[in-house]
N, C-alpha and C positions, 0 to 999 in steps of 0.2 A: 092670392096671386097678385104681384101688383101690375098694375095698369100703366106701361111706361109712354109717354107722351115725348113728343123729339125736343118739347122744351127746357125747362129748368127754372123753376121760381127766383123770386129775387135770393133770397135765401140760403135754396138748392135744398130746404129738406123736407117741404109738398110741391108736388104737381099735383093737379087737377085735383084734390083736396087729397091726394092718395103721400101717408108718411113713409117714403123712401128709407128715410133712415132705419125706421124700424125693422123693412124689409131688409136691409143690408145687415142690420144685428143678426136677423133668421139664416139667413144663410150662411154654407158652409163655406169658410176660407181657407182656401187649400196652402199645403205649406210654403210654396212659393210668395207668399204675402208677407210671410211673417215680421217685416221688418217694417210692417205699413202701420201709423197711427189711424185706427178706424175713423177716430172720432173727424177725420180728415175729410171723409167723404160723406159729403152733406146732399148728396144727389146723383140721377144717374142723365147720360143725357146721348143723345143718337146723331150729332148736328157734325161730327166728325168722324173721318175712317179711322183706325187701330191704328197703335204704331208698339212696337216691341217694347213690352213693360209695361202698357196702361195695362190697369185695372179692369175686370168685366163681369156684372154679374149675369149667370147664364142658366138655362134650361136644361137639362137633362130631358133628351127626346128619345134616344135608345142608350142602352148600356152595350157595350162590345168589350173594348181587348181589356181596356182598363176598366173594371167596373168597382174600383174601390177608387177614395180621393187621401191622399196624404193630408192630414190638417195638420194645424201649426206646434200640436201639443205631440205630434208623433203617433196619434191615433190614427186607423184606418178605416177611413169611411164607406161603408158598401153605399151603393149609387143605386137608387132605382131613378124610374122614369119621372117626372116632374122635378124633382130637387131639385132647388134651388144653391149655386155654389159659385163663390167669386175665385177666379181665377188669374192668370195674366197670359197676355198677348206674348207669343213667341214664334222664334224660328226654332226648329230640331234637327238634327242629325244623329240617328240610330240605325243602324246598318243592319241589326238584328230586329228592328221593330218601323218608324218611319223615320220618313223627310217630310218635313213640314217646314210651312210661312207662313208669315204672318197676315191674313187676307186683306183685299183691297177692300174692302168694306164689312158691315155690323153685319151679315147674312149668315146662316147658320153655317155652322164648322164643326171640326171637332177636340175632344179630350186628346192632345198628342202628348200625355205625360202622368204619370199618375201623380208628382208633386204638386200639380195643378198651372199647364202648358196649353192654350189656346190657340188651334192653329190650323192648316188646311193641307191636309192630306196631299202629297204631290207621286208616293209611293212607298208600298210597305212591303216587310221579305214577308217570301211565299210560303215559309210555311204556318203564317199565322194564319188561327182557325177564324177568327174574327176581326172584323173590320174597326175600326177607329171607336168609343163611343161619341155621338151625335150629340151636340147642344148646339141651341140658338140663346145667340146675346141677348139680352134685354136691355142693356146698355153699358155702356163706360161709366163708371166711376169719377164723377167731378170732385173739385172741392168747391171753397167759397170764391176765388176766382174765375168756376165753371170753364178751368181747366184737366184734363183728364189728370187721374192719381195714377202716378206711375212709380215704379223704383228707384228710379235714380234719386225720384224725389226724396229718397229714407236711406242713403246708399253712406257708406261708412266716408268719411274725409277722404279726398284725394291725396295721393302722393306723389311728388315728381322722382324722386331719387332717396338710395337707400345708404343708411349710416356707412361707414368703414368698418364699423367691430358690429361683426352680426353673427350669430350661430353657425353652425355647419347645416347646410341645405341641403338634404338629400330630396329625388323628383322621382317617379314612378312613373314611365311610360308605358307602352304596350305594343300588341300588334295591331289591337281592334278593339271594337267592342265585348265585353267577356271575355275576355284574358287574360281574368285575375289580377287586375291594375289595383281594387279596391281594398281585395283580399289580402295585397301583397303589403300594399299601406297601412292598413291596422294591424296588423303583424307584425307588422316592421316598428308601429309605434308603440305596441305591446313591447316586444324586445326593447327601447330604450327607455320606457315606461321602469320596465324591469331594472333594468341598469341606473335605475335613481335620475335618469333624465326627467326636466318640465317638459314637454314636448310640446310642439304646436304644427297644426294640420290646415292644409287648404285645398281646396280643387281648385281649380286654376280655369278649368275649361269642363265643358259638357249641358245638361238641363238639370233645370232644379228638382232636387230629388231631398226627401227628408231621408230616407233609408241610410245614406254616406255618411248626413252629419251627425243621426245617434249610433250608427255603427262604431266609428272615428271617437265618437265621447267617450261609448263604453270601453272601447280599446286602451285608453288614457289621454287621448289628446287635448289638448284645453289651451288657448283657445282653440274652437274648431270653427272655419270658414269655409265661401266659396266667394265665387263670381258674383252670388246674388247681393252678397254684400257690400259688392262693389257697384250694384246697380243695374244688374242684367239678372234676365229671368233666365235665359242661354247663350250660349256664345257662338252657336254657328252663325256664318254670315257678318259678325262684330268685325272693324276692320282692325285692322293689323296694331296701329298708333293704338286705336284704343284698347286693345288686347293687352296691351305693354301695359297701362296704364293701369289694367286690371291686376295684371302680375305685380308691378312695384306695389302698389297700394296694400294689396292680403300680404307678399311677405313684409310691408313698414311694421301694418298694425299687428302682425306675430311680432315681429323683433319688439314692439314696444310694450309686448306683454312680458318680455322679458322672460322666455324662453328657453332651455340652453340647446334645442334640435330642432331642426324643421322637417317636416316631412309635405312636399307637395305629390300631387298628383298630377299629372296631363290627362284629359280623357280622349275615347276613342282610340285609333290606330295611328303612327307616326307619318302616312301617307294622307290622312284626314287636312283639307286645308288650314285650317286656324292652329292646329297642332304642328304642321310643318312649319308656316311660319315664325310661330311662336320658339320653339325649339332653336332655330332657323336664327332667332333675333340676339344683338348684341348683349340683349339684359341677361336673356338666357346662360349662354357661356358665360358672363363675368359673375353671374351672385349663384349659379347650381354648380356644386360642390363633389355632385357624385348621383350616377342615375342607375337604378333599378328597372330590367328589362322585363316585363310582364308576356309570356305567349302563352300559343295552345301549343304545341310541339316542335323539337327541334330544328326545324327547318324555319319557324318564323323565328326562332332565336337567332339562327344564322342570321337571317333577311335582317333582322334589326339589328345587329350587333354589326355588321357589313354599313347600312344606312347612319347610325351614329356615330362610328368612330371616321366614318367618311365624312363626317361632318367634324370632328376634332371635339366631338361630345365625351364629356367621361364615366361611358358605360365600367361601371364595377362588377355588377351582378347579376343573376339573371334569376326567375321566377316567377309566378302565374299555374296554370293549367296545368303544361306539361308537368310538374314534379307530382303531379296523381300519377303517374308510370316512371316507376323506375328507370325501363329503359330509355323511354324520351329524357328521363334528366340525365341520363346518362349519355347518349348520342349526344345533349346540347353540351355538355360538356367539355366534351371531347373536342367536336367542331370549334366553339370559339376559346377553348385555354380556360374559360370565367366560371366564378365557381356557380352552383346554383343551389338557391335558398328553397326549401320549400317555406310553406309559412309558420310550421312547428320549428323551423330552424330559427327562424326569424325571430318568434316572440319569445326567444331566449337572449339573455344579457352577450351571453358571450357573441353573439353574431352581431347583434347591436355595436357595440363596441368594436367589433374590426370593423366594420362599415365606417364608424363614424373616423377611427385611425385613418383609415384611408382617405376619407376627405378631408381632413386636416391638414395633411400631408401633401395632399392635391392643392391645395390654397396657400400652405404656410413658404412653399419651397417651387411651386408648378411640377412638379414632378411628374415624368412624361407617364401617360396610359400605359404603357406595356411594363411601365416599372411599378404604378400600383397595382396590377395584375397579380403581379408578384408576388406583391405584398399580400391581398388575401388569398392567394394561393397557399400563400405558408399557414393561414389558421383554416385548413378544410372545411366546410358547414356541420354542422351536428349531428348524428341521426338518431332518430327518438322515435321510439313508437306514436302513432296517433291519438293514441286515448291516451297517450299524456298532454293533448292540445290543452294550453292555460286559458283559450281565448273562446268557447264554443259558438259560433252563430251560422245562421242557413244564409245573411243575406248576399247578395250577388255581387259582383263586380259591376 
């Protein structure tokens, strides 16, 4: 166990003859790190509070909700009590699990994340059976300036603004949490997978989760990003400016892998603050091409499909949850005109490809919402039995 002391050698990799470094090789890095050069952090030190994105190696005192750790390799780590595990400092927003911040000092908190989310419990839904799992810091992560290791420090180039010739952007938003936004995403990137498309994928917003980005791979997407890449462990709480800056930056560096689709996601529900926002902002409307409405039943399809076009967004389609009951795809339907994908629809060429018509058409001409409407109304969705899904996987939205 090491013995962590509030100071920091000249060095940073003994205190009190105790090798820090070595201790930080032992430990597990959860996949929220992945973008960190280890060899970075030469010590650990207690002489400052957290701030979103340092680094922190920490104690495992009880196991609860989360008791596995995402590491960087997409392995899952079960947790018991002492383990030692570096993590990062975060805020969360999970409306099905917690709310969390980032605490005013080093004092014990908890796991608010299984990618590996550092954070302090503010409220969590009621029907989970277990509370948060429990660690205490042992400290921050210095480097040789005996400044804390943070993310941003490893965070892909900045971007200000994006070329004139860029792919067709299609965005996957939602009602909420679990409402098939993720689902609907690699599906949707299977289907242009299929259709001979390079694809490329991004979350845009949510917490660091490994689950999305080997989901998203195995789908076909490549490059596959997030937020963390742009230097955040989550994005609730991020202000607005800098949210923007998140968004240009993941779609520059897809466009510059040279691409021929984008597939983003929004996470959480379109009432979620950073997601209205963001939605909400001028980058939004000028570079998304075409949005995919994720719910659980027809009535939040209403709700959103009412909210988006109220905003002059160019909701195309809709899908998530509801298309497990026929009748809910059928009511949503009906309700907004728009057709609805389930996700065996999706990860077929031929959907892929009216989608993508549609927002080319949307960009090449402005062509008003109720006339691309129209337009995928003329190529109905497919319908296929389910064990012919090309894409088999359990994990969640």
């Amino acid at each position: 166990m090491l013995d962590i002391d509030s100071s920091t050698s000249e060095n940073g990799a003994r205190q009190n003859g105790v090798d820090y470094a070595a201790g930080l090789r032992r430990a597990s890095w959860a996949f929220t790190t992945r973008r960190v050069r280890r060899a970075t952090a030469l010590g650990l030190s207690k002489l400052t509070p957290p701030n979103a994105g340092d680094l922190v190696l920490a104690r495992v005192n009880a196991v609860g909700y989360h008791s596995a750790l995402q590491l960087i390799d997409g392995r899952r780590k079960h947790l018991f009590v002492d383990d030692e595990i570096v993590v990062a400092y975060g805020n969360r927003y999970a409306p099905n699990q917690f709310e969390a911040v980032v605490p005013k000092t080093l004092g014990p908190c908890q796991l608010v994340a299984a990618g590996g989310v550092a954070g302090k419990v503010l409220s969590s839904h009621s029907s989970l059976s277990k509370g948060a799992t429990e660690i205490t810091p042992l400290g921050l992560l210095v480097g040789a300036n005996l400044e804390p290791v943070n993310l941003r420090d490893f965070a892909l180039p900045a971007v200000e603004e994006l070329p004139s010739k860029r792919p067709p952007i299609l965005a996957v938003v939602g009602t909420a949490m679990d409402s098939g936004k993720t689902q609907t995403a690699a599906y949707l990137v299977r289907g242009l997978a299929q259709a001979g498309k390079r694809v490329g994928y991004a979350k845009i917003t949510g917490t660091g989760s490994g689950n999305d980005t080997w989901f998203l791979k195995d789908a076909g997407a490549n490059p596959v990003l997030d937020f963390s890449d742009a230097g955040h462990v989550s994005t609730y709480l991020v202000p607005p400016a800098e949210m923007q800056r998140v968004f240009i930056t993941l779609l520059a560096h897809l466009i510059r892998a040279k691409v021929e689709a984008i597939v983003l996601e929004i996470a959480d529900g379109v009432l979620q603050g950073e997601t209205d926002l963001l939605l909400s902002s001028k980058a939004f409307h000028e570079y998304v091409d075409g949005i995919l409405f994720a719910a659980c039943d027809a009535m939040g399809a209403v709700a959103g499909d009412r909210w988006l076009t109220g905003r002059n967004l160019p909701l195309i389609a809709l899908g998530g949850v509801l298309t497990a009951s026929p009748l809910q795809r059928a009511e949503a339907g009906i309700a907004t005109g728009l057709p609805v994908y389930s996700r065996q629809d999706l990860a077929h060429a031929r959907t892929a490809n009216a989608l993508l018509s549609a927002a080319d058409l949307a960009r090449a001409d402005g062509t008003p919402l109720s006339a691309r409407r129209r337009g995928l109304e003329s190529q109905p969705p497919i319908v296929i039995d389910s064990s012919e899904d090309p894409l088999v996987s359990s994990v969640g939205a």
